[in-house]
C-alpha positions in Angstrom: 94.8 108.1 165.6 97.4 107.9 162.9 96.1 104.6 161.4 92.9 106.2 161.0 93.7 109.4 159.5 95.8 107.1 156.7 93.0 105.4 156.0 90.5 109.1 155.5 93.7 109.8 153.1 93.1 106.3 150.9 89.3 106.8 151.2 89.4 110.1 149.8 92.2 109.7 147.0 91.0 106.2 145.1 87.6 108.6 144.6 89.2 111.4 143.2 91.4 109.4 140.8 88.4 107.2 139.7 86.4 110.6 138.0 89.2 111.1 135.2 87.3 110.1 132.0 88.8 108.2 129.7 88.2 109.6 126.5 89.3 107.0 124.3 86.3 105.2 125.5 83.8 108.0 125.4 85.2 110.3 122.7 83.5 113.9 122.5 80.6 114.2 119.6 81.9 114.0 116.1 85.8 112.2 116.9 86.7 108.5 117.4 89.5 107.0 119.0 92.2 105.9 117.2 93.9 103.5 119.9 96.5 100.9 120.9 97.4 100.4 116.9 101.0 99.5 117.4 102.5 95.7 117.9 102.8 94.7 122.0 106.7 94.4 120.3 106.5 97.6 119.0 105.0 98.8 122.4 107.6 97.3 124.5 110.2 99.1 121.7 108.5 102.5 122.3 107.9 102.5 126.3 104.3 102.2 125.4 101.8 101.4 127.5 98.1 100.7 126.6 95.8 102.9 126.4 97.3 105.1 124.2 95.7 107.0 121.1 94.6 110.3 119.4 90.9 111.2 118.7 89.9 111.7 115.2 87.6 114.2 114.0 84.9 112.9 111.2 86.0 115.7 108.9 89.4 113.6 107.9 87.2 110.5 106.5 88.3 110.8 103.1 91.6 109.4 100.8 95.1 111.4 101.6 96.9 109.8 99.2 95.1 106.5 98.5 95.4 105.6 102.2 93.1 106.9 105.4 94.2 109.5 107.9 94.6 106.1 110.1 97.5 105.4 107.9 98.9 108.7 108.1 99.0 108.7 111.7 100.4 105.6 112.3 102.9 106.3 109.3 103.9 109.6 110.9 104.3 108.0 114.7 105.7 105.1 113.5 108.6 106.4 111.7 109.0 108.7 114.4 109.8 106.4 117.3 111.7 104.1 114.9 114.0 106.8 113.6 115.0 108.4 117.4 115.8 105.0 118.4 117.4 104.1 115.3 119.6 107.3 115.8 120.1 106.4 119.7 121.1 110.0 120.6 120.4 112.9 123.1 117.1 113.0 121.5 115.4 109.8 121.8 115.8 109.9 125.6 114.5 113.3 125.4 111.3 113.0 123.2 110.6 109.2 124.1 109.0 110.0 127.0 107.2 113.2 126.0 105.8 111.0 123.1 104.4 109.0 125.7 102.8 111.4 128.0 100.8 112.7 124.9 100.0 110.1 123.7 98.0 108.1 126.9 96.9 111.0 128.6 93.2 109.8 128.2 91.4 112.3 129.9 92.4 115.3 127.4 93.8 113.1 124.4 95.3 114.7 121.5 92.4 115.7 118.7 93.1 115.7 114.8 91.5 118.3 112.8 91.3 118.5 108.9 89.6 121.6 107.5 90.2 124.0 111.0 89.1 127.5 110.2 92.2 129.0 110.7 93.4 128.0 107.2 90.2 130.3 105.2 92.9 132.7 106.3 96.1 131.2 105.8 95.9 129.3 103.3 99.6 128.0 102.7 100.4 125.9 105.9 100.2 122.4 105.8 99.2 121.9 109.0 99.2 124.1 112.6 99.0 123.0 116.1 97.2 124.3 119.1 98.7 123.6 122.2 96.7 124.8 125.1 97.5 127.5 128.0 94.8 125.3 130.3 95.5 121.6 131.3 91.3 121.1 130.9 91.6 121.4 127.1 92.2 119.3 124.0 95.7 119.5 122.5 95.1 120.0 118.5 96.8 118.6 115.7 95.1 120.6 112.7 95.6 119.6 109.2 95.1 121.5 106.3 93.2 119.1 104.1 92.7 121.2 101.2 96.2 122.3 100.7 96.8 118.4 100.5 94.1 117.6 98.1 95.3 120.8 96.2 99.2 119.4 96.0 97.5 115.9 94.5 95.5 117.3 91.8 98.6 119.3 90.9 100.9 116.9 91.1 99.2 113.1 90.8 101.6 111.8 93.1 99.7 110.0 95.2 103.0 108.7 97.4 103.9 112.0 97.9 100.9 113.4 98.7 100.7 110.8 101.7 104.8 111.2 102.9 103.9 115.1 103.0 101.3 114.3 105.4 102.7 112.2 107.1 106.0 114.4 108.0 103.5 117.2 108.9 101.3 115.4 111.0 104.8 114.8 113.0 106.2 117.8 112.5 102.8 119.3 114.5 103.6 116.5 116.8 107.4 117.8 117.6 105.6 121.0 118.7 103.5 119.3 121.0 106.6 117.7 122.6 107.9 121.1 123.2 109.4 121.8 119.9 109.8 125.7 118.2 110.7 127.0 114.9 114.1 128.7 115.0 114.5 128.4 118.2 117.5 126.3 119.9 118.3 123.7 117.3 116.3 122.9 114.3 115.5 119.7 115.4 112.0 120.0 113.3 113.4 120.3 109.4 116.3 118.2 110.5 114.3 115.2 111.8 111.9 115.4 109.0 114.4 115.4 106.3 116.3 112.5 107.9 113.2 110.1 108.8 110.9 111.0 106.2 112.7 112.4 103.2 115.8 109.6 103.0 115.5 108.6 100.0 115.5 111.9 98.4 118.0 114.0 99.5 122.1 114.1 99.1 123.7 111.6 101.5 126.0 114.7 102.8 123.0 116.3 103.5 121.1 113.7 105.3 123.7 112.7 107.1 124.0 116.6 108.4 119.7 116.8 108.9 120.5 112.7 110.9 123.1 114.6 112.9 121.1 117.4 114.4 118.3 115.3 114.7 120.2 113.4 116.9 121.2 115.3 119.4 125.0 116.0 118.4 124.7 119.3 119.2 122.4 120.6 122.3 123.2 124.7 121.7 123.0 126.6 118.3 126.1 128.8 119.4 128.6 126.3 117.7 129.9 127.2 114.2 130.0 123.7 113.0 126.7 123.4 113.6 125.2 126.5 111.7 127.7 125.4 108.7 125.8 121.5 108.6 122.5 123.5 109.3 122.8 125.7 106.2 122.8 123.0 104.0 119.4 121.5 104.3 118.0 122.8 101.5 116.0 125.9 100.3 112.6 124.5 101.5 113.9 125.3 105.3 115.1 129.2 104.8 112.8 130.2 107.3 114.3 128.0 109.8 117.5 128.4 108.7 117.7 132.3 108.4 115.4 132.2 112.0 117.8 130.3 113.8 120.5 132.6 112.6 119.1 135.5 113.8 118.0 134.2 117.4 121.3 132.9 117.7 122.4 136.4 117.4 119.7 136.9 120.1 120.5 134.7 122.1 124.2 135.0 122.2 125.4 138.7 120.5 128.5 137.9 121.8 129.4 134.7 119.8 127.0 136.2 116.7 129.2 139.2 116.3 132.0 136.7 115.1 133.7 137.2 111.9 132.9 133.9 110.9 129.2 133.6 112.0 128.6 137.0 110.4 129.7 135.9 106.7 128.3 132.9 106.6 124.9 134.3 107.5 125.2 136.8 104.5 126.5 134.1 102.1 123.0 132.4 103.4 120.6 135.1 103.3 121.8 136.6 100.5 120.7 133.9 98.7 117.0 134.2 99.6 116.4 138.1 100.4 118.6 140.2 98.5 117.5 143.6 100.0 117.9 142.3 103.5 121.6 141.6 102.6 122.6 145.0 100.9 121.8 147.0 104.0 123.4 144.0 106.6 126.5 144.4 104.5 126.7 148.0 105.1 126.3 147.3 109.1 128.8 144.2 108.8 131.8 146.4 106.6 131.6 149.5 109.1 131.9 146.9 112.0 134.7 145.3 110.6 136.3 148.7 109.7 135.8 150.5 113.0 137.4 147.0 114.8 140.2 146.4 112.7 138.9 143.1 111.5 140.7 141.0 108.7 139.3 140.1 106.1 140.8 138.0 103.0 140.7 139.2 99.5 137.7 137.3 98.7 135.4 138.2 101.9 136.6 141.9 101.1 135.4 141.4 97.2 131.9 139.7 98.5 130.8 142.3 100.7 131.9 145.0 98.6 129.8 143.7 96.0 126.7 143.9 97.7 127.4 147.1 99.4 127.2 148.9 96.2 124.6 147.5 94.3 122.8 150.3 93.4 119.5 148.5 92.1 119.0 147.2 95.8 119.5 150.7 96.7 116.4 151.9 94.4 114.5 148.6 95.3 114.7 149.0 99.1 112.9 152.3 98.6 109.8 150.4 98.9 110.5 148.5 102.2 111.4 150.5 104.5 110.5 147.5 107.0 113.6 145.6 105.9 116.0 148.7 107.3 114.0 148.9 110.2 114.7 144.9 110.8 118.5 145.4 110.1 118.9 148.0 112.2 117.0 146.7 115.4 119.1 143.3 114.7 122.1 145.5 114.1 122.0 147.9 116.7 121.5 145.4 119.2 124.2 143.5 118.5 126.4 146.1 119.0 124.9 146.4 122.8 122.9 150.0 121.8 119.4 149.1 123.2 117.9 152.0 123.3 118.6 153.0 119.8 117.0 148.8 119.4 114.3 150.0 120.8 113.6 153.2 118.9 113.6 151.0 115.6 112.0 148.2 116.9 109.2 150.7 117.7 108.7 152.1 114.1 108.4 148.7 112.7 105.3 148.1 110.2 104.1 144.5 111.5 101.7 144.4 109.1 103.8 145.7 105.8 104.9 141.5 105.2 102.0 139.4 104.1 102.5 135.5 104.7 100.9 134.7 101.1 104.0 136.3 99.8 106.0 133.5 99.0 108.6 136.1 98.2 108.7 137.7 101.5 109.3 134.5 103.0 112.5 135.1 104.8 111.7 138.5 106.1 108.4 137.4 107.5 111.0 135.1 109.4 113.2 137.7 110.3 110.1 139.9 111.4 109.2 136.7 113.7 112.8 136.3 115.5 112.8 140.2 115.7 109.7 140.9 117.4 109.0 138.1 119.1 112.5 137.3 120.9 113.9 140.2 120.5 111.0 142.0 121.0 110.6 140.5 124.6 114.0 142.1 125.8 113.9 145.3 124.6 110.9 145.6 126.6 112.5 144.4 129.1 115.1 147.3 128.9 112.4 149.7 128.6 110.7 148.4 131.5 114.5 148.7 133.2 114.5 152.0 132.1 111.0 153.0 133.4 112.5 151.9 137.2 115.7 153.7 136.7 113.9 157.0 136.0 110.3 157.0 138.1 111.2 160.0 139.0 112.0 162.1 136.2 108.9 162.9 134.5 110.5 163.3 131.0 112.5 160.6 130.6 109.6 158.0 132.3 107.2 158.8 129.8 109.5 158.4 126.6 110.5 155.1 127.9 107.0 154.0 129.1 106.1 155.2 125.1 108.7 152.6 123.8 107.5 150.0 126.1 103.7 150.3 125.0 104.7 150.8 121.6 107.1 147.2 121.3 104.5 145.0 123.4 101.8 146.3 121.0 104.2 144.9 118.2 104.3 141.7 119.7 100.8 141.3 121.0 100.0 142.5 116.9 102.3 140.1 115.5 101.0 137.5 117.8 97.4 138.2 116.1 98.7 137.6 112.5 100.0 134.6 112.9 
């Protein structure tokens, strides 16, 4: 009886995995595969093993640079794989074989896009990816073509044109391997700067973006760490001033230090100037009502911005940016429930992307809402519990709740 039943089992298992398609060799109308395009030593290198491939959608036949989106690709992958193992840290036993599992899982491969209609409304990104909820759909790489042919009218530099693709097409490709912006380490702006922009930055600096990118440091609640990653340049604020801020999240604890405090004033203070006037005002009562030293010099710098009366005229006009401070503020300090109250009055629509300008607090909206966002209404939702049965206090708290996951489900939307 037993030998029979393990044979039904085989019968009715080779069937089953015999119907998964392989796309590569039957790609959906208007892609072709783009497959096996590495060396068999670069495959053995990698942990590669044939098929492998992305699908390529007909819209991207045109020049990126003087090459084809085959070269970016392969560009993009290549330098990948060769700089994690070149760097032969935490990270390239982490992201080695999530590389792999995208790339040769034939039945739902990974699809490139080049003119996606998400970017008639934002315009500015240089690429996006969409990463679906359902394992029966088609991970999406989407590039925003026109931006790229945009950057080499502008700029007739060809090369660059193509390295800007390429590091986007890989930095969509980190987010597919489980990658977010702001969140834990930056391992996305330090990975591109050290395998794709090498030749053009500081060595101090790449050796700082090679560092991170490695793997030297697996949690953002480490001083050193925030020090090297404030130096990677203006063109990653928004990373930098995010990661910040959901350190502070993450850990109030460790981002109530002294330390950690000042340098992320000195930091956004050089990119949102309003944002800064009202944190110093949060940050000098703090260290005044805990009897915190402060030298001369850290005394003189927030003094300074505390009374800059122009900020005070300025700030006026965006009332959002005291509503960010003080939900960041408040919680960090362990008042929740005055969090939530601010959290709640917050304009999610007030910050426009296209503003270049508004750059770092459309960030700091992000790490607010979004992480933040998520435990206050878990507090709320604490809160509702606690007091089912006083009418009163249920239905303020149930208020606050509704009102902070409509902020997130909003801010969701406008991204």
């Amino acid at each position: 009886m037993k030998r029979v039943i393990l044979i039904v089992a085989i019968i009715t298992i080779v069937p089953l995995a015999a119907t998964a398609q392989n796309k590569f060799d039957n790609p959906p109308e208007e892609f072709r595969a783009y497959t096996n395009f590495f060396t068999e030593a670069e495959e053995k290198e990698f942990e590669l093993t044939r098929p492998y491939g992305v699908l390529i959608k007909a819209e991207c036949d045109q020049e990126y640079g003087g090459k084809h989106i085959e070269d970016v690709i392969y560009d993009a992958l290549h330098r990948g794989y060769k700089g994690f193992i070149r760097l032969n840290g935490f990270t390239k036993g982490h992201f080695l074989p999530k590389f792999k599992g995208i790339l040769t899982n034939v039945e739902y491969p990974l699809q490139v896009t080049c003119f996606d209609p998400i970017f008639q409304y934002q315009k500015k990104p240089f690429g996006a990816a969409y990463i679906p909820l359902k394992k029966d759909e088609f991970p999406r790489i989407r590039l925003n073509a026109l931006r790229f042919r945009e950057i080499n009218n502008e700029y007739k530099k060809p090369d660059w044109t193509f390295l800007l693709l390429s590091s986007t097409f890989f930095h969509e490709f980190l987010h597919h391997s489980g990658e977010e912006h702001s969140e834990g380490v930056v391992l996305l702006c330090a990975c591109d700067i050290c395998f794709f922009l090498d030749t053009r930055k500081p060595k101090d600096v790449l050796q700082n973006a090679c560092d991170i990118c490695a793997g030297k440091w697996l949690r953002p609640n480490n001083l050193e760490y925030l020090e090297k990653m404030s130096t990677l340049g203006e063109e990653n604020v928004s990373d930098e001033i995010g990661n910040f801020l959901y350190v502070m999240v993450r850990y109030p604890e460790f981002g109530r230090k002294k330390d950690i405090q000042l340098l992320f004033l000195r930091r956004v203070n050089l990119y949102e100037s309003m944002f800064s006037w009202v944190w110093a005002q949060h940050l000098q009562r703090f260290f005044n009502k805990n009897n915190i030293a402060l030298t001369a010099e850290e005394s003189e710098f927030l003094e300074k911005l505390v009374t800059n009366k122009q900020l005070h005229n300025d700030l006026l006009q965006r009332q959002v940016i005291v509503d960010l401070s003080n939900t960041m503020w408040y919680y960090l300090e362990g008042n929740l429930e005055l969090a939530a109250k601010e959290l709640a009055h917050i304009d999610v629509f007030e910050i426009k992307l296209e503003d270049t300008r508004a750059i770092v607090i459309y960030e700091i909206m992000n790490v607010v809402i979004n992480h933040l966002g998520k435990k206050l209404a878990d507090y709320c939702h604490q809160k509702l519990v606690e007091y089912n049965n006083v009418e009163e206090r249920r239905l303020y708290y149930s208020e606050l709740y509704s009102r902070i996951v409509r902020k997130m489900a909003l801010r969701i939307l406008r991204r």
